[in-house]
N, C-alpha and C positions, 0 to 999 in steps of 0.2 A: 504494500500500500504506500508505502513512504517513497518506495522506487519511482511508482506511478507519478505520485504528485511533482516528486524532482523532474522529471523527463518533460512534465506538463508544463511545469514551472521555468525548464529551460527552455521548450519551443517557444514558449508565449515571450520570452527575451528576450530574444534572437530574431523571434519575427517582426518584435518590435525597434529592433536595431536597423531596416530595411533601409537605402536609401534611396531617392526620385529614380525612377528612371523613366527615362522619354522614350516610350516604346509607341510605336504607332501600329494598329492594328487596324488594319484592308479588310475590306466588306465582307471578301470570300471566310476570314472566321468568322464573324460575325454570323456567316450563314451554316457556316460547320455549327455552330456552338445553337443554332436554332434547330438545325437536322437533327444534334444530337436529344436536345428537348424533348424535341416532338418524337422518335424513336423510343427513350425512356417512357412517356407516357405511356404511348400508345403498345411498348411489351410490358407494361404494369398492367395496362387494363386489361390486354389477353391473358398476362398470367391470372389475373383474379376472376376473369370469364372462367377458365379451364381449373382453379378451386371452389369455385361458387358453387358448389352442392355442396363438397365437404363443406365450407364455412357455414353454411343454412343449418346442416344436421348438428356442427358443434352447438351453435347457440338454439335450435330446438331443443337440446338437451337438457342444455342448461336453462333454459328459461319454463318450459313446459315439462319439467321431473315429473312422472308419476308418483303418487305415493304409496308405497307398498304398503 
């Protein structure tokens, strides 16, 4: 635990030690870094299409228990 916090505690340091830089970035990221958005989404929501029974039947479970 103590590892953890030092390791957190030195990124957070160092990241804040950064200095300017003048980088210019061209449309074409711009448009990579929107493909890429829109591809995350859109295999987020197929993956949850192709669990969405399993997730129904967990929280039927849980929410509608018979009582023995």
């Amino acid at each position: 635990m103590k590892n953890k916090f030092l390791i957190i505690l030195l990124t957070l340091y160092f990241v804040s030690l950064t200095s300017l830089a003048h980088a210019y970035l061209d449309p074409g990221t711009g448009s990579m870094m929107l493909q890429i958005l829109a591809a995350s989404l859109i295999g987020g929501l197929f993956a949850l299409k192709g669990y969405w029974s399993r997730i129904k039947v967990f929280f039927a479970n849980i929410l509608f228990k018979k009582k023995q």
